[in-house]
C-alpha positions, 0 to 999 in steps of 0.5 A: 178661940184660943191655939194652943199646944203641949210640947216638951222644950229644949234648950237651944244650947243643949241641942246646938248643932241640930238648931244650926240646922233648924235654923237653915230649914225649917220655917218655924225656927225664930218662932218656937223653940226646939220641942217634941210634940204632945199634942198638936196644935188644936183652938179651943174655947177652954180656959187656962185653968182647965188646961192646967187641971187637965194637964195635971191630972193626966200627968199626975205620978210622972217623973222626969226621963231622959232620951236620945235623939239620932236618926233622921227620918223624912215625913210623907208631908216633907218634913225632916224629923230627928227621931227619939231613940231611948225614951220614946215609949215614955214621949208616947205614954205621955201624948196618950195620957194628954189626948184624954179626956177634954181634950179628947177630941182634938186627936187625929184619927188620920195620923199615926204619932211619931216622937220627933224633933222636926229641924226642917219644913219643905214644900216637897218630900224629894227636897227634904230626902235631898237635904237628909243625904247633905246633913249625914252625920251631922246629927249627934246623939243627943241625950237630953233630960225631960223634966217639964212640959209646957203648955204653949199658946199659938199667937196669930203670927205663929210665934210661941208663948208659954202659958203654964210649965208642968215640973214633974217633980210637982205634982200639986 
């Protein structure tokens, strides 16, 4: 069985001030780069090339967007989100449009999806709602482009490695 995930990636220089903080709070921050997520992480038996077929048909006719990401949010699970403002619809057109088809079946039926930058991971809600009051205004607008998604696999160490990048631009 193969983990894999589906996310769109950031540049870690495009979004500096929030990796600072990324790089203070969240656990995962040496292990993947900054990124809103798609579909979750989720093993399968499927093959690369049926991942890449899936990802191109249920993408196919879409163009690069860009958004704004602003305010923070705490999640019930302890986690401190930077929230996408402009764009969102867009981010959720495309996590509907993934979890179709083969891969179906690998959606929560539990969780409501929320476009968001995670920057800090905590073992209890009270210490991240702590941290969200410290930080402030530290999060500037970002307004970003999205011009590709990756297809990431999951190593057994948690680190990332981009198996395909979907350019919008090429729908072939």
């Amino acid at each position: 069985m193969i983990e894999r995930s589906i996310a769109i990636f950031f540049d870690r220089e495009e979004v500096s001030t929030m990796e600072k903080i990324r790089s203070i709070y969240d656990p995962l921050f040496e292990k993947i780069p900054p990124h809103i997520t798609l579909v979750f992480p989720f093993e399968s038996s499927l093959s690369t090339e049926e991942c890449i077929t899936h990802l191109k048909e249920s993408l196919f006719g879409s163009t690069p967007f860009k958004l704004t990401l602003n305010e923070t949010m705490v999640a019930d699970d302890g986690c401190l989100y930077v929230l996408i403002d402009f764009g969102k619809s867009e981010v959720e057109q495309l996590h509907d449009r993934l979890y179709s088809g083969i891969l179906s079946r690998y959606q929560s039926d539990g969780h409501v999806y929320v476009p968001h930058v995670t920057i800090g991971r905590f073992a209890d809600r009270q210490k991240a709602v702590a941290v969200q009051k410290t930080i402030g205004q530290q999060i500037p607008t970002m307004k970003l482009a999205v011009q590709s998604i990756i297809v990431e696999l999951i190593k057994e160490d948690e680190h990332s490695k981009i198996e395909y990048v979907h350019d919008f631009d090429s729908d072939s």
